[in-house]
N, C-alpha and C positions, 0 to 999 in steps of 0.2 A: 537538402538534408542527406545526409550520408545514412544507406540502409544496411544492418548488418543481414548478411545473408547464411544462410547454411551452409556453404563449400567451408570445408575445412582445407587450408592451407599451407603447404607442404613445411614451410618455415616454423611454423607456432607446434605443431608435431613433433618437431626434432628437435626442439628448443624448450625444455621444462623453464618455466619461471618462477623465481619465487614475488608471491603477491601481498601484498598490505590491503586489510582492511580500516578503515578509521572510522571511529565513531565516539560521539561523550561517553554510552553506556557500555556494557557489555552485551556481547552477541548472544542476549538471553533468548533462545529461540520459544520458549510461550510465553515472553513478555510484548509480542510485536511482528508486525509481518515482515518489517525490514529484519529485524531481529532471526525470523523464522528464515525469510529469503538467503541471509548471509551464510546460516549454518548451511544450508544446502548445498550454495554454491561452493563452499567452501571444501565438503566435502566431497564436491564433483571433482572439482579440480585438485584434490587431494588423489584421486581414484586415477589421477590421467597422470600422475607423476610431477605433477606443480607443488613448489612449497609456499604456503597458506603460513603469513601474523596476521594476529591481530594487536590492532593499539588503542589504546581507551582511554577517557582522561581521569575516569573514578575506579576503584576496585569495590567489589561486592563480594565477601565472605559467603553470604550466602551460595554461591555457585563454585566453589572453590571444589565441588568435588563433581561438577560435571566434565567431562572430555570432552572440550572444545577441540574442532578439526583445523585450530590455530596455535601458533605460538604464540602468547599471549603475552604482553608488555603493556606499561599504563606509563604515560606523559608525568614526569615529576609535579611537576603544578597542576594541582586541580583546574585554575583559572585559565582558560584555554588565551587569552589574552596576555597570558605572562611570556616577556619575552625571551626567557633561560630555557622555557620548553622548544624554542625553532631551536636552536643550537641544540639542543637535547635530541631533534626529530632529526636534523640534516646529517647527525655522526650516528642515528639507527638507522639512516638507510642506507648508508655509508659501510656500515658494518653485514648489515645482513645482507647485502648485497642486492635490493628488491630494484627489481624492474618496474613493477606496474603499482600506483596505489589509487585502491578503491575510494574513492572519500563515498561513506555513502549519506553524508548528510550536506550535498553538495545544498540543497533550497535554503541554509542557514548561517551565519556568520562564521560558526565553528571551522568553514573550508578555510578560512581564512590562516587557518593554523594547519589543515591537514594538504592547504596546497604548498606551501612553502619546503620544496626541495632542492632547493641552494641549487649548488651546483653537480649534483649530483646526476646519475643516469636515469633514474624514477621517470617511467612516465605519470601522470597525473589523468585519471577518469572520474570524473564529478557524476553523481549522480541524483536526479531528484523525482522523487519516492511519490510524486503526487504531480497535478497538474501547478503550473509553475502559479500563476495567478490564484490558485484557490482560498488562503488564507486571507487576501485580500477582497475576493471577492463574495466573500460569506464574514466580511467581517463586522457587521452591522449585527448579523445575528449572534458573532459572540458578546459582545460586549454589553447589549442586551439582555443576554441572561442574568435572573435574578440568582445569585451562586450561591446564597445563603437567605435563610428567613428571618423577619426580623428590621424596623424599621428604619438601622443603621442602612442594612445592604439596600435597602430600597432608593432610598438617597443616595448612594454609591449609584445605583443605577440610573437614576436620573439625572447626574452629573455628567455620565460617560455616555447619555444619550446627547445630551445638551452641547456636549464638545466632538462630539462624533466626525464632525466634517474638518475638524483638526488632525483628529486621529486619524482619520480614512488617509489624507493628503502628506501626513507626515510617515505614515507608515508604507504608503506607496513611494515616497522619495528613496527611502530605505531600503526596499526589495527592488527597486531599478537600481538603486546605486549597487547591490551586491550584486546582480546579476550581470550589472552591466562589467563589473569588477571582475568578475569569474571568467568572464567569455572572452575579455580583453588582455593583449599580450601573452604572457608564457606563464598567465595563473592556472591552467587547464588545457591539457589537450584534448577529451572529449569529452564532450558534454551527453550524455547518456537521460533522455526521456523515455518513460515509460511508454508512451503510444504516438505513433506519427500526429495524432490528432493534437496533440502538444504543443507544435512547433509555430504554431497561428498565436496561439497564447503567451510564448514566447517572446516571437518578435512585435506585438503590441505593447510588451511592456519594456523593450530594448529597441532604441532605432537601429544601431547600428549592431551587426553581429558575425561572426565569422562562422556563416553556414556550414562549412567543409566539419568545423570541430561539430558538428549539431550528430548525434545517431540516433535510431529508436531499435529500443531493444528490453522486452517487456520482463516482469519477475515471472519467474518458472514456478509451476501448480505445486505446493507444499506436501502433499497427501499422495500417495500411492495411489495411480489412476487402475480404476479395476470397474468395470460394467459389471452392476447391480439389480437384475431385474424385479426379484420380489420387493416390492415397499409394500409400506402399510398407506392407508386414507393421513397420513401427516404433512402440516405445514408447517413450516421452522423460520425460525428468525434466529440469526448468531450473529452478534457484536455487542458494542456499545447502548448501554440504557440513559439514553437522552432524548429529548425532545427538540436536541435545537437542531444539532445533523443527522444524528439517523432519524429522526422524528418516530420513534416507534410507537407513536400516541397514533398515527393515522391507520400503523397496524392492527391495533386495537380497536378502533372504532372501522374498520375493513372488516376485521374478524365478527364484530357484532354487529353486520349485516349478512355474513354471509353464513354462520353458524347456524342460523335455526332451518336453512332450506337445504342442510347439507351435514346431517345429525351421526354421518360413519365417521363424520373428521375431527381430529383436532388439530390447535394450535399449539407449539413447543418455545418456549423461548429460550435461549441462551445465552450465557451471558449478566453483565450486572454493571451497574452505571448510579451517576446522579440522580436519577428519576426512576430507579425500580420500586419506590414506595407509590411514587406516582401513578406510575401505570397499574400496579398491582390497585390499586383502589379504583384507578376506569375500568376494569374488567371483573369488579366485586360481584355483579350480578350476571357474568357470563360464563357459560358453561362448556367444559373441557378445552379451556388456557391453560396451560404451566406455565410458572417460572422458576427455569431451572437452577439459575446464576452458574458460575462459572462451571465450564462441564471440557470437555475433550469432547470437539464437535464431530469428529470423523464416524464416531456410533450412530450421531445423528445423519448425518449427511445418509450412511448407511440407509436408515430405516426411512426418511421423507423421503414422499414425493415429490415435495414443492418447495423451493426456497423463495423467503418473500422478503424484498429489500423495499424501503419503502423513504430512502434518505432524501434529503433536500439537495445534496451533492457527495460526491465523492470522488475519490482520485481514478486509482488502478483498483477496482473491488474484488481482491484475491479470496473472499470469501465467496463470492459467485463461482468463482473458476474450481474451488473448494468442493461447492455442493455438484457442480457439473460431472467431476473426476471419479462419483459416485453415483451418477445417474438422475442427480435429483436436478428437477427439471426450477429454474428459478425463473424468478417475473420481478419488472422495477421498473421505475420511473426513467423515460426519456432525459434526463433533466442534465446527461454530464457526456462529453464527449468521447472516452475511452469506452463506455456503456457498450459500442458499437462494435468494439475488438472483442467484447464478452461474449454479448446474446445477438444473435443474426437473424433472429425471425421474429418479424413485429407484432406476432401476436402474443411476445412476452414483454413489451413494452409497453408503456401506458405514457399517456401525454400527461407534462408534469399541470397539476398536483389533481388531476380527476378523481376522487375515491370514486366516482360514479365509474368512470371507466374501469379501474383499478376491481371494482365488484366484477364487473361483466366479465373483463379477461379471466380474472383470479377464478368464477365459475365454471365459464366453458372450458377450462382446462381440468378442474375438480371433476368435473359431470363425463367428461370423455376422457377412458381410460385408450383408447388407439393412440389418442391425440397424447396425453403425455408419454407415452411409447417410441413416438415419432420426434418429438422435443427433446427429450431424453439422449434418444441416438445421436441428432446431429449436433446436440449440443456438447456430447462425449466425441464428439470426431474432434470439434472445435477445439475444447480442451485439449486436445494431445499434441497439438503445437504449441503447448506451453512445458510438454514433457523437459524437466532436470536437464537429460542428455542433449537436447535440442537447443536448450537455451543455451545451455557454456558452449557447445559447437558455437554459434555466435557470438560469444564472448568472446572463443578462440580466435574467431577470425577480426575481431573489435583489435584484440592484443596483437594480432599480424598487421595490422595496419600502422598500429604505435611504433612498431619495430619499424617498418618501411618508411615512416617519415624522416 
């Protein structure tokens, strides 16, 4: 695997580019972390002298009046399969003259339209936003869920449990066949994973693969990194309200074991999902829970001390790197392999799925105020290798090697 490194290099310095993003939506930055991740980089490399589009394949009124750190353009066909839109893309890049295009929804069919640059000088860096297998491999648990009540959807459920080993094997044919599509030939020249721990996952679902295009090169902290020392006795939870991937039914019953031996704390939730009627009815008889629904976590991040992840899986968890940037010391399940690029001391890890463990840690971190003092710090060290200015430095030198080839 090709590592990008921090040297900045003398060529990509003296050479502004103009850069393409691609993606179906707009770069709504509180719609989504990729969403959040673009506008940043976007306006890093806005700050270094690079000119930043973007291209999208729907438009949204609704944002029509925010200042995107792009030129913005949208694909005439909504239908990303329509084939008037490659002629349409190969004379925009033709025209605006782009060097580099970001695909950043390289793990989806959609590259399939945003790698196609004819003959043009574009290089192409695919990106994918999550561990490359995880869809497939937590796929039992979506299709599982009951998505509505009612004893149509139940039957619905029972069908797609019943045919499941069709679904698992047909939809694994599909994500090797694209992957294997992406890496092969002059459909991509970098392939851009969010953590080296990636690359094993990878090449088990690809045999063959052209290592050299492989790089790791993680999304940069979204939040202004600033050391926070006064918090209050708070534990937070920010994202999604589900029970299938975040599981925050385990936070809850976490929280009502450890709330009655620990009466200066509370729990905050934030956030809003399919299951906040749910959870709000497990927690009817327990004492000082919020639910906040959707809020602007960074107040949060500010005042906890504790962020508590408690998912069955996840990819890159930039809400971890979120609450670190502010001092707030987080705790989560062992259970995904990027985990390890986050949190570096295992006594904020817990072996998946022990709430029993998950108590003990989540205490002896509650009860000793040095101790999350000391978490706190190293874990703010951590974070600042994910600092904005660090990350495009890596970018920069990703784009000095597309130029070199």
């Amino acid at each position: 695997m090709t590592y990008v490194n921090n040297v900045l290099l003398k060529s990509v310095k003296d050479n502004f580019m103009n850069i393409l993003f691609t993606y179906p939506t707009l770069f709504n930055p509180i719609a989504g972390g990729v969403e959040r991740v673009t506008d940043l980089l976007a306006r890093e490399f806005g700050k270094r002298g690079h000119k930043v589009f973007y291209l999208n394949n729907k438009p949204n009124k609704v944002l029509e009046d925010y200042a995107f750190p792009g030129i913005l353009s949208y694909f005439p066909y909504p239908d990303y399969k329509d084939e008037r839109n490659v002629s349409f893309y190969v004379d925009y890049l033709q025209k605006n003259d782009i060097d580099v295009i970001i695909n950043q929804c390289g793990a989806f069919q959609d590259s399939i339209l945003y790698n196609q640059r004819g003959n043009t000088k574009a290089k192409v860096v695919s990106v994918i936003h999550a561990r490359p297998s995880l869809n497939y491999d937590n796929l039992f648990s979506e299709i599982s869920v009951l998505k509505k009540r009612g004893l149509k959807e139940i039957v619905k459920r029972i069908a797609r449990i019943a045919i499941y080993p069709k679904i698992k094997k047909d939809y694994l044919v599909r994500l090797q066949k694209h992957y294997a599509w992406l890496t092969s030939g002059n459909n991509t020249d970098r392939l851009v994973l969010l953590s080296d721990t990636f690359k094993n996952d990878l090449l088990a679902l690809v045999d063959e693969i052209d290592e050299n295009k492989l790089c790791s090169l993680p999304n940069p902290v979204s939040f202004e990194i600033e050391k926070i020392h006064s918090k209050s006795q708070t534990l937070l939870y920010v994202g999604r309200l589900d029970t299938g991937q975040k599981r925050v039914d385990r936070l809850v019953r976490i929280w009502g074991e450890v709330s009655h031996s620990m009466p200066d704390w509370n729990l905050k939730i934030i956030g809003d999902g399919p299951d906040r009627m749910k959870l709000i009815n497990m927690a009817k008889n327990m004492e000082r829970i919020s639910f906040l629904g959707f809020k602007d976590p960074a107040l949060y991040y500010k005042e906890a001390a504790i962020m508590c992840m408690t998912s069955s899986h996840e990819g890159f968890p930039m809400v971890l790197m979120e609450a670190m940037s502010k001092g707030c010391v987080p705790i989560a399940f062992d259970s995904f392999s990027a985990i390890h690029d986050v949190i570096k001391d295992n006594r904020q890890l817990v072996r998946p799925f022990s709430l029993k463990e998950y108590v003990q840690k989540l205490t002896t971190i509650m009860e000793d105020t040095n101790l999350r003092t000391e978490l706190a710090h190293s874990g703010f060290q951590n974070v600042m290798n994910f600092k904005i200015d660090t990350i495009v430095n890596r970018w920069e030198v990703l784009f000095d090697s597309l130029i070199r080839d």
